[in-house]
C-alpha positions in Angstrom: 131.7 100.8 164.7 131.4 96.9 164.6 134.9 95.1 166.0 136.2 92.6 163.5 136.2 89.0 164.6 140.1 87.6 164.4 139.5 83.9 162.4 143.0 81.8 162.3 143.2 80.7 158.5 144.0 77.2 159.2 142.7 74.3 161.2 144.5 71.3 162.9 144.1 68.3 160.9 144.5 64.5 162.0 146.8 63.5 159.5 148.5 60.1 161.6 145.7 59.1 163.3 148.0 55.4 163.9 151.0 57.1 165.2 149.3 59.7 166.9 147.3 57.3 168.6 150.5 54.9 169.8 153.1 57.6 170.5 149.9 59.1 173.0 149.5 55.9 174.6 153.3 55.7 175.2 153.4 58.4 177.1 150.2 58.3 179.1 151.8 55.0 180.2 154.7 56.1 180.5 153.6 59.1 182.7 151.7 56.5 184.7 154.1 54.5 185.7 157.0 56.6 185.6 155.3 59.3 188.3 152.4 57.6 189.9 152.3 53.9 189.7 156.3 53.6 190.2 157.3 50.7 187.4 154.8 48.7 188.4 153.5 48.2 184.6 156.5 47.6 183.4 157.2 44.8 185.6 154.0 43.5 185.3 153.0 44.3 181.3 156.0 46.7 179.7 158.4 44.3 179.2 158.6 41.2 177.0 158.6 37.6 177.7 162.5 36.1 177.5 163.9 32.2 177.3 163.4 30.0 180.3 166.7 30.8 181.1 166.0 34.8 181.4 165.1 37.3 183.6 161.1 37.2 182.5 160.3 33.5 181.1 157.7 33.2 178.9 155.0 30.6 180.5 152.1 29.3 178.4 149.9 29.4 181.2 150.2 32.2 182.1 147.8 35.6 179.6 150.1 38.1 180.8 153.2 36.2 178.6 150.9 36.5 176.0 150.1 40.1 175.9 153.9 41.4 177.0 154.6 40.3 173.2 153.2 42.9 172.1 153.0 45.3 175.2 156.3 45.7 175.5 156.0 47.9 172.4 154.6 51.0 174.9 157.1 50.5 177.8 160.3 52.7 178.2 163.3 52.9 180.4 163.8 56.7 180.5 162.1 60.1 179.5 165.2 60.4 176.4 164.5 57.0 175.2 160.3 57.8 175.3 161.4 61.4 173.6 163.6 60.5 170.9 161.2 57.4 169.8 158.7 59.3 169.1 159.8 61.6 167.5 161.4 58.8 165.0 157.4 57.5 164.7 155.6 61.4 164.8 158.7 61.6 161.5 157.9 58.9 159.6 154.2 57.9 160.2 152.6 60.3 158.1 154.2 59.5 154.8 154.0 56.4 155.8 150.0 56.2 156.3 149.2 58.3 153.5 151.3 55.8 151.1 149.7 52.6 152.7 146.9 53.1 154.6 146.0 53.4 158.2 144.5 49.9 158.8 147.8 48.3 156.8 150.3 50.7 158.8 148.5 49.6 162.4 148.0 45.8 161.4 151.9 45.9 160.6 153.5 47.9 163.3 151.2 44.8 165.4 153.3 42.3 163.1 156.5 43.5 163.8 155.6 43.8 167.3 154.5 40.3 167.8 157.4 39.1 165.3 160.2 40.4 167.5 158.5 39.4 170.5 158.5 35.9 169.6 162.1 36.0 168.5 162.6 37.4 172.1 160.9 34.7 174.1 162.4 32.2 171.9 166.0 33.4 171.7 166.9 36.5 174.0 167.4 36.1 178.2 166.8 39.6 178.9 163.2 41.4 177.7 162.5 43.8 175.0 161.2 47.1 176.2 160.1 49.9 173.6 159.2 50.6 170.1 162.5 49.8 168.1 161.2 47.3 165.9 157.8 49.7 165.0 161.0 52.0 164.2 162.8 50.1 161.9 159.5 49.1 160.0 158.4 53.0 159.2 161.8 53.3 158.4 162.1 50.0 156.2 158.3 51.4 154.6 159.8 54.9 153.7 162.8 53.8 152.4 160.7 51.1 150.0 158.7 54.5 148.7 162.2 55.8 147.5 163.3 52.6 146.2 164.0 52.5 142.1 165.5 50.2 139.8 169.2 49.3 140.7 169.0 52.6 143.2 169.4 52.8 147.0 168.6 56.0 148.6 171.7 57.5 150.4 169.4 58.8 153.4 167.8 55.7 154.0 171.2 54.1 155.0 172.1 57.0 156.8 168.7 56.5 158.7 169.3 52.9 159.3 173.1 53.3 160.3 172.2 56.1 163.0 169.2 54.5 164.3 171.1 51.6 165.2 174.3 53.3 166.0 171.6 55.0 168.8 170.4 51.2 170.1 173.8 50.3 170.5 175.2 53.5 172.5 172.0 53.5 174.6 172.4 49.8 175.7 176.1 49.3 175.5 177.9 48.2 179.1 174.5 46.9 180.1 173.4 42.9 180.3 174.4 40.7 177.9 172.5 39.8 174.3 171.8 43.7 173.7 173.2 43.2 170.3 171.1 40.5 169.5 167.9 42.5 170.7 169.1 45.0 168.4 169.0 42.1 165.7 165.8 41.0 166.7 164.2 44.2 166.0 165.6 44.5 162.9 163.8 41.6 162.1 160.9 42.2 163.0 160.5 45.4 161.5 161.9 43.9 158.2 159.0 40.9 158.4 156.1 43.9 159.2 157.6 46.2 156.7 157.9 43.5 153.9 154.6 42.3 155.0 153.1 45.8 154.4 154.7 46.5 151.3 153.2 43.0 149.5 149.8 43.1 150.8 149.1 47.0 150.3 146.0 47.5 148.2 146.1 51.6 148.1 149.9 51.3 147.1 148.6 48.5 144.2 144.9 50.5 143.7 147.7 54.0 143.5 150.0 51.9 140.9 146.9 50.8 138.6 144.5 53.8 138.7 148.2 56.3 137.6 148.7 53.4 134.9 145.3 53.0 133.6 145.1 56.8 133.8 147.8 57.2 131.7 147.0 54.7 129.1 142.9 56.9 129.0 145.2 60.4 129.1 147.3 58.9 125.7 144.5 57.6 123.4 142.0 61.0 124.4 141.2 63.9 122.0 142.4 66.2 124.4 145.9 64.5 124.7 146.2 63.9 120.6 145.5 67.6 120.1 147.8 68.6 122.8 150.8 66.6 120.8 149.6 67.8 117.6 149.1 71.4 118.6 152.8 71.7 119.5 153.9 70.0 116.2 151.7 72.7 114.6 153.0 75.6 116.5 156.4 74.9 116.4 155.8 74.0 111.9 153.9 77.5 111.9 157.1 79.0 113.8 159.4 77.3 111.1 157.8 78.8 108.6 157.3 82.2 110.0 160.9 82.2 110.2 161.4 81.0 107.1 158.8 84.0 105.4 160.8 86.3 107.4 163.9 85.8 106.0 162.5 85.5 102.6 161.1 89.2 102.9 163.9 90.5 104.5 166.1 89.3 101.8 164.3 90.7 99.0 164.3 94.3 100.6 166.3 97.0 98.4 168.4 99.9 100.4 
């Protein structure tokens, strides 16, 4: 007697290939210079360029200033901070690249990167390190695909107030302009998010294909005799009920 073969009736699918991709690459780093290379990344790449007054000035001649704008994005202080991050980005990246697209959701989360970065070389003495402002965008996106007229989704300010409520506990007691990193990220995931949200074209190609669609749907034989159908059905009911009564009333007992 043959054996039957055991098949699994589902298949892993690569549905965030963007976040995927980042929060992987955070913690290969991460793991690399956490365990093996001893912060040596971070102090070299991992941490974002500050005023001339700070701990890590930005210098225009030197590449490495330049890439720690955005590098700084993959670098972070603890295992919690790495965990809980992610799972923030593993959350909201899916929605959020099947609304907008891949290629918009990765150009963006560069935006907000490089937007808060600036900001930080330009304003902040102490560096940036992690993906708070990526953060704040996804959230800023997800909240945009709730939005409606006059209407503010309850969860998204929920979202917004523990998220930062989380930034402040985490840094709170520690060197000074923590708060305005916080504000810094805000920004720049505002700017990316905003950024996304105007320049879109599935979002826009979504928005005209369902109108269009509609306006096809409305004027096809298939819709007319779908309205007209129900008018007659419910007319034929009417008048059922109507013969009904009229027979019933006439009955003799």
């Amino acid at each position: 007697m043959a054996k039957k073969k055991f098949k699994l009736g589902f298949k892993v699918e690569l549905d965030s290939p963007v976040a995927i991709f980042f929060s992987a690459a955070c913690i290969v780093i991460f793991l690399l210079d956490y365990f093996i290379l001893k912060g040596k990344i971070s102090q070299a790449l991992t941490c974002s360029p500050t005023t001339s007054a700070g701990t890590l000035p930005f210098e225009a001649s030197n590449p490495l200033s330049y890439l720690r704008i955005i590098f700084y994005t993959f670098g972070f202080e603890n295992p919690a901070t790495l965990v809980i991050s992610l799972i923030f980005i593993m959350l909201l990246g899916p929605a959020t690249e099947a609304q907008y697209g891949s290629v918009i959701v990765g150009i963006m989360m560069g935006v907000s990167a490089i937007f808060s970065g600036v900001l930080n070389a330009c304003f902040c003495p102490s560096p940036l390190r992690g993906a708070s402002s990526i953060i704040f965008m996804l959230i800023f996106l997800n909240s945009f695909m709730s939005f409606t007229k006059k209407k503010i989704p309850l969860s998204f300010i929920f979202v917004i107030v523990l998220f930062v409520a989380k930034e402040i506990i985490e840094k709170w007691g520690s060197e000074n302009g923590e708060i305005l990193k916080i504000l810094i990220c805000i920004a720049g995931g505002l700017c990316g998010s905003l950024l996304a949200f105007l320049t879109s074209p599935k979002a826009r190609a979504e928005k005209k294909y369902n109108k269009a669609a509609n306006e096809i749907d409305s004027q096809s034989p298939r819709f007319l005799e779908k309205k007209f159908g129900r008018k007659k059905e419910k007319s034929k009911a009417q008048n059922d009920d109507e013969d009904d009564s009229t027979v019933i009333g006439t009955l003799k007992f």
